[in-house]
N, C-alpha and C positions, 0 to 999 in steps of 0.2 A: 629838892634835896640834892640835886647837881650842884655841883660850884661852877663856880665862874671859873675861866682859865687863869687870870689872874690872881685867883689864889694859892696857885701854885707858887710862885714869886715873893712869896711873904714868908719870914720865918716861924713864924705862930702863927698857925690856923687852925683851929679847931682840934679837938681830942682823936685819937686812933680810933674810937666804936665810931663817930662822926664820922671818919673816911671810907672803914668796912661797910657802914651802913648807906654810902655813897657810891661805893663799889656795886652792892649788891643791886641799888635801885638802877642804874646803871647797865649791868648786867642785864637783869630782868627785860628792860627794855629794848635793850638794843637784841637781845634772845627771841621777844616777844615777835619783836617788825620783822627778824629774818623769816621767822616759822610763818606772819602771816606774809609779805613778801613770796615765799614757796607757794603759797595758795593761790597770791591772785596775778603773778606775774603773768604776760602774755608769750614767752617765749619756748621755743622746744629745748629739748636736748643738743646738743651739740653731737655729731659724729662720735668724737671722742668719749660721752659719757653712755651713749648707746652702744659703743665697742666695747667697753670695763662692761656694762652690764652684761652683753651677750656672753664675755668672759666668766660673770658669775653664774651662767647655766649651765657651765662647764668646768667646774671645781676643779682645780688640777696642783700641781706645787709650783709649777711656773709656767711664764706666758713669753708670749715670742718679745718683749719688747719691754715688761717693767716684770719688778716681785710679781707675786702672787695678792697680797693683798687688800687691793682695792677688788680682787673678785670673789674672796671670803665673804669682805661688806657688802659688795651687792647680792650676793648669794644671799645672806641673813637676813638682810632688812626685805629685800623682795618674796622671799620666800613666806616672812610670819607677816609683811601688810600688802604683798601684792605687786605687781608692775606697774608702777606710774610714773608720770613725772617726777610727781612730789616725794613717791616712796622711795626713789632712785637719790635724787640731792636732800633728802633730809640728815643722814651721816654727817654730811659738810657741814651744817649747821651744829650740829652738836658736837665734831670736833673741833670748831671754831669755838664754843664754850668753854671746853675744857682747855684749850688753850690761852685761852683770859685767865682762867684760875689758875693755874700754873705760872702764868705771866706774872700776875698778881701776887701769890705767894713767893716767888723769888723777887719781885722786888721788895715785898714785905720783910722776907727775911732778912736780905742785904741791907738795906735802909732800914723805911717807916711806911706805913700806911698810907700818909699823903702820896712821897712818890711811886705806890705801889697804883694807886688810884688812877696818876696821871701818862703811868706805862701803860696802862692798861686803853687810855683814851687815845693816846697816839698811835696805840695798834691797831688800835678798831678803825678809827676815822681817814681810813683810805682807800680809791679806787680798786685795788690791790685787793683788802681786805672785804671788801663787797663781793669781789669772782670768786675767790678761795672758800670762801663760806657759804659761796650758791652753788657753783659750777664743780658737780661732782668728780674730782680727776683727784690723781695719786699727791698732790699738793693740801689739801686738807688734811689727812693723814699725817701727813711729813709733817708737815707742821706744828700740829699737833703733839706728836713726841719727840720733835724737838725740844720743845719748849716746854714739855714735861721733862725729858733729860737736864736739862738745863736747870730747873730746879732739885731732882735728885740730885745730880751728880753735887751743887751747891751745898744740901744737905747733906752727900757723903764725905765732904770734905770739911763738917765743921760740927756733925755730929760726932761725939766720937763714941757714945754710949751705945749710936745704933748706925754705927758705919756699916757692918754686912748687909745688914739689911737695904740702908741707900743705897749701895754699889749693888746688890743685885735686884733693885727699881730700876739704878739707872742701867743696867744690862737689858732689862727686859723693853722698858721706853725705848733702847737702838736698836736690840732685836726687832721693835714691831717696825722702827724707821725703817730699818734697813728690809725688812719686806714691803713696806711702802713706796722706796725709792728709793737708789742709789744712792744722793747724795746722804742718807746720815751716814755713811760709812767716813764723812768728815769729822763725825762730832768727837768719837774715840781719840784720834790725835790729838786732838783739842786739847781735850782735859789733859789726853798728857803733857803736853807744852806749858799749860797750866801752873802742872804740878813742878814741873820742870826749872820754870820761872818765878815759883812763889818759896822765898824762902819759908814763908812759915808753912806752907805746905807739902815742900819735898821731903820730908820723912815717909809721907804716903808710901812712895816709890817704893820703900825699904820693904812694905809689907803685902801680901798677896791678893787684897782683894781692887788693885785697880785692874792688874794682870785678869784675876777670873772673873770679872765683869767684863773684859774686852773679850776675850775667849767665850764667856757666855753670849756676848752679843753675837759675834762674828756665826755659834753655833748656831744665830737664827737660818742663816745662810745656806744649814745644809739639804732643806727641801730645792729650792730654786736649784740651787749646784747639781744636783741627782738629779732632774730633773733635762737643767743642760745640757750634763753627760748624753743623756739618752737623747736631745735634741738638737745634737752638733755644735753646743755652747752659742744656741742661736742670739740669746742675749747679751752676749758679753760683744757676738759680734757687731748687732745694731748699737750697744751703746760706745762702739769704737769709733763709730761714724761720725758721733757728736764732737769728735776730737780732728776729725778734720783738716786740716788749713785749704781755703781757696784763693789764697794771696793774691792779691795784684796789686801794682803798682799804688800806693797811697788807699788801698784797703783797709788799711788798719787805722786811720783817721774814718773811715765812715763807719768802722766795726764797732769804734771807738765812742763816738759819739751818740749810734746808736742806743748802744748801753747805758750811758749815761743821762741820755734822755728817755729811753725806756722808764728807769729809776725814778725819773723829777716826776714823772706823770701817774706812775702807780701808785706812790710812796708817798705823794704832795710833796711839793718841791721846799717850802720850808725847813719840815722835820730833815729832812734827807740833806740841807746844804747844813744845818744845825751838828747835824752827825758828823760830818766829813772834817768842817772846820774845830768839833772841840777832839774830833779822833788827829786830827792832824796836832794840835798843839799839845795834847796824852801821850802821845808815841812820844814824841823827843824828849820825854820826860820818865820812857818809861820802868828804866831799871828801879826808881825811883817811887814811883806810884804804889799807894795804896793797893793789898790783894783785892779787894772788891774789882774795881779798875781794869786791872789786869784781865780777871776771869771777863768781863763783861768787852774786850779791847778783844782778849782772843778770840772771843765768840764772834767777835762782829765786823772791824776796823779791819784786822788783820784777814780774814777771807774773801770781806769785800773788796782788799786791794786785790789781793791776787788774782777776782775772777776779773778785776777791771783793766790788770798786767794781760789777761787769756783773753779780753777783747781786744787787743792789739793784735791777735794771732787769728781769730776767728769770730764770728758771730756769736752771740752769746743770745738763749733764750731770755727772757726779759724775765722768766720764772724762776731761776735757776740761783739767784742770791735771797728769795726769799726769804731763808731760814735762820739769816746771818743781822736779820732788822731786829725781832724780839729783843735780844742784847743789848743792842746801840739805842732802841728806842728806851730800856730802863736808861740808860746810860745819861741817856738827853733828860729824861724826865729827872733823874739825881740831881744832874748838874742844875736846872730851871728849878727845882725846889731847896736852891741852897745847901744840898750837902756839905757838910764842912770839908772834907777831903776834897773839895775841886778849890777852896779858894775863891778867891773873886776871877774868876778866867772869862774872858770876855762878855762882860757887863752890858754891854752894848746889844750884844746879838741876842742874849738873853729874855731880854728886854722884849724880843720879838717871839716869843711863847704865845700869848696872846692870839696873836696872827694867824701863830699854826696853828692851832688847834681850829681858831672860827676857817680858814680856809680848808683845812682839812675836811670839816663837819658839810662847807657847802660843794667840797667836790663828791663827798659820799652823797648827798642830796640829789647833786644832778647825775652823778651813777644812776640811782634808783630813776630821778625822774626820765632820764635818758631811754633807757627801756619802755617806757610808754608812749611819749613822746613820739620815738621813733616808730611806733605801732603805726601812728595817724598821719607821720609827718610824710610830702611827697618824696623827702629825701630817703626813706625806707625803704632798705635794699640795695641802697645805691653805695660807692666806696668812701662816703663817708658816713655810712653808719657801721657805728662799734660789734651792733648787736646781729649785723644781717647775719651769721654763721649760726643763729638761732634761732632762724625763722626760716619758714617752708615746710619743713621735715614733716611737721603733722600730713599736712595736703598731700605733700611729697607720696606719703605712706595711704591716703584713702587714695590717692587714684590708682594705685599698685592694686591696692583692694578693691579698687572696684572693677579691673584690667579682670584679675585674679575670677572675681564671682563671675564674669561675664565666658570664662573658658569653659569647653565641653565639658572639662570632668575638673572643675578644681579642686575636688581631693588628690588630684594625682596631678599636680603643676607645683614645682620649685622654684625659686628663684634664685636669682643671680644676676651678676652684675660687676663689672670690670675695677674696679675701686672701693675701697673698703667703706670710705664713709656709705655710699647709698647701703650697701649692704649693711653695715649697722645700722642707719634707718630704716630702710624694711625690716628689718627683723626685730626693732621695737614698734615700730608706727602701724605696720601692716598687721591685719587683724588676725587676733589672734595670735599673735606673735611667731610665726613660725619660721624653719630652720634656714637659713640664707647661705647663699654661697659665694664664694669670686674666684671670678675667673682671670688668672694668672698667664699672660699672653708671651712672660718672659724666662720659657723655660724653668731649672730647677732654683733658680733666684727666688729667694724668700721673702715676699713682701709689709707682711701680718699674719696674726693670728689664723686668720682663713686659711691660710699655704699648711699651717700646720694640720688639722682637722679633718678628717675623713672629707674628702669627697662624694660627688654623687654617681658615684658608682655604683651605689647600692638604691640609684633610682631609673635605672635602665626600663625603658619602656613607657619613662612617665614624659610629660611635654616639660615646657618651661617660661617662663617668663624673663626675658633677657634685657636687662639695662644696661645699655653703653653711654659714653660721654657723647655730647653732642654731634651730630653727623658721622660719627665711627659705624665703622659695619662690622661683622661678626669677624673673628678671624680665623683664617681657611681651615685651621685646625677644629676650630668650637664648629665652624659649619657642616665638617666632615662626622661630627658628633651626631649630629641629627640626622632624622629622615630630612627634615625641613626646616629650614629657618626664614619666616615671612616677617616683612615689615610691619609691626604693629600698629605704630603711633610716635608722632613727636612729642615728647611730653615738655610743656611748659610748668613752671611750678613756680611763679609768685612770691616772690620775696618782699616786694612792697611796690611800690610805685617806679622806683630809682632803677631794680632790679631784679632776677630772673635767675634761675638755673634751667637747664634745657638738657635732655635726655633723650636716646634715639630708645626706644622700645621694642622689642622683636621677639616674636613665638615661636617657640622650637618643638617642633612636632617629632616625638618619640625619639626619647636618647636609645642611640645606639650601643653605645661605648665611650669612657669619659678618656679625652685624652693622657697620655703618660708625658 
């Protein structure tokens, strides 16, 4: 019941129940492979998704470094099925659902069903689209209400029978973005530029509900804000760091190129030159342009240049234009299924549909086959594999555990650890999950979450378990802490054949007093 990609390139194909019913088997399937996928993958958690969850044992309004809401979700789901792997990235998977359907209905809406169908396939079918949907981080989310926003906000601009109602959908979808992660605090100017630029739309402007849909949104902001205040607006100030410049000399050719080869490889490099080349010949046309066009040009064309103007100044995370693809990918799928509003605009490139999609389809393959692969393969762990930052952790966390049972009293041993990642893996991997610490060798500099969080001062008397980075020794402050700090162990930890992480281990016999 799939189509061919070629038939997307055909004016006549099959009926609208034909396409939803294509949709759906489509859906079902590729829903089906992530959840089993979640089951039988070989890989840990990453650092990163053991920190958002340690975050969710600790409900709070804000966290040293994003929103809050990626630790509401792991609070929820871990609480009613438990701490696992699986129960940790199952969210991803199903906001990557619901962002198909969203995706789907706004090109439904815009268009027809066909190219709702084939936005839907271009979204799915990339390396990109494989991490977002597995790897539990504040990017499933975002995305997610993005791309929910994205079809509200479409629907409050052309329903007029139940525009309150869409404006405050699409209030609530940037509210939950904008607890998710910083950037949808883009999406609001957006739609105003939008509206700004669409003659048949700038009447909006006249009336009050785009004003109290940005004000609603923005009021998601006031937990995190409060929150700030009371934590020396710790998050405003790491996310000033990301703005940066480290210039030098012809930096901005590598920052540059970076970026844009980041993009070819997550995104498949077809769809992504597909976009650029028909956003390139839209824009000069764009006073001009059909409003579908426009909406879908400012979502996507127009933010992708600017972060790609911000790569000339800085590094740009490779994560960071996700949210700006959904758009440009309807956009490509309209133009490949003949919309009448593109014209015949380059015939040629078009022609190359086909391509993307079966290439796209076989870099998601080797995605997933990748992961296993690199299970067996000797290059495992080594720097060319994608996936070494998710291997070890398990090991990593029994030999902790087994360090831990082997102490005189390990009900009365804590641990700690110089670096946040070990300490978010002990504190999921290590049995029984219990409370982890780090230790901070750089004064009152704020590192992560840890810096914030009661220290163990309220475990005076107890020993401890101490991981440092490789051949590091304790430092003279943490050694003044204890009665004793003895060399434990070099802990070696396996990452494949290729590769290693290595850890200096050390016992700390009765806290004295926890440094200030």
């Amino acid at each position: 019941m799939i189509p061919r990609p070629s038939d997307a390139l055909r004016s006549q194909d099959g009926t609208s129940q034909n396409w939803r019913l294509a949709f759906l088997v489509f859906l079902a399937l590729l829903t089906g492979w992530r959840l089993l996928y979640l089951a039988i993958n070989p890989l840990d958690l990453i650092p990163d998704e053991a920190y958002y969850w340690d975050w969710g044992r600790m409900p709070a309004l804000g966290y040293y470094s994003k929103p809050p809401f990626i630790a509401w979700i792991n609070w929820t789901t871990t609480t009613i099925l438990g701490a696992t792997a699986f129960t940790v990235r199952l969210p991803a998977v199903i906001f990557g659902f619901f962002a198909l359907v969203a995706l789907y209905g706004l090109a439904g809406r815009m268009f027809d069903r066909r190219t709702a169908f084939w936005s839907v396939v271009l979204a799915a079918l990339s390396p990109a689209a494989c991490a977002v949907n597995f790897i539990m981080t504040i990017d499933a989310p975002l995305v997610c209400c993005w791309s929910v926003a994205l079809y509200t906000s479409w629907r409050a601009v052309n329903d007029t029978s139940r525009r309150p109602l869409w404006w405050l959908l699409t209030a609530v979808a940037c509210g939950v973005g904008i607890l998710s992660k910083q950037m949808m605090l883009v999406f609001m100017p957006l739609i105003f530029l939008f509206l700004a630029v669409s003659k048949y739309d700038r009447p909006s402007l006249k009336t009050g509900w785009p004003y109290l849909g940005f004000v609603l949104a923005l009021s998601f902001l006031l937990p995190p804000i409060w929150w700030n205040w009371q934590n020396d607006w710790i998050t405003f100030q790491h996310t000033a760091h990301h703005f940066e410049s480290s210039r030098t000399t012809f930096s901005f050719l590598r920052t540059f190129f970076d970026f844009t080869g980041g993009q070819l490889l997550l995104l498949s490099p077809l769809p992504v030159v597909m976009l650029i080349a028909l956003s390139f010949l839209l824009l000069k046309q764009f006073p001009s342009l059909d409003r579908r066009l426009k909406f879908l040009l400012i979502f996507s064309a127009m933010p992708l240049g600017g972060i790609a103007l911000l790569s000339l100044r800085q590094g740009i995370n490779a994560n960071w234009p996700a949210v700006f693809y959904p758009a440009g990918l309807v956009l490509v799928a309209a133009w490949v299924c003949g919309v009448p509003v593109f014209g015949d605009r380059l015939p040629g490139l078009r022609r190359l549909f086909p391509a993307a999609v079966y290439s796209g389809l076989g870099l998601v393959v080797l995605t997933y086959a990748l992961t296993f692969f690199f299970s067996f393969s000797t290059l495992a762990g080594g720097p060319y594999d994608p996936t070494a930052r998710l291997k070890g952790w398990r090991f990593f966390g029994h030999e902790i555990s087994t360090l831990l049972a082997k102490s005189p009293h390990p009900e009365r041993v804590f641990l700690l650890a110089d670096k946040r990642q070990p300490v978010s893996a002990m504190a999921f991997y290590v049995d029984n999950q219990p409370r982890t610490y780090q230790w901070n060798d750089r004064g009152g500099y704020i590192r992560s979450q840890y810096d914030l969080w009661p220290d163990p001062s309220e475990k005076i008397g107890w020993d401890s378990i101490i991981v440092l980075r490789d051949g590091h020794q304790p430092h003279p402050d943490l050694a003044k802490a204890f009665r004793e700090i003895i060399p434990l162990t070099e802990l070696t930890v396996p990452v494949g054949p290729a590769g290693s992480r290595r850890y200096s281990v050390y016992f700390g016999r009765e806290l004295l007093q926890w440094p200030r």
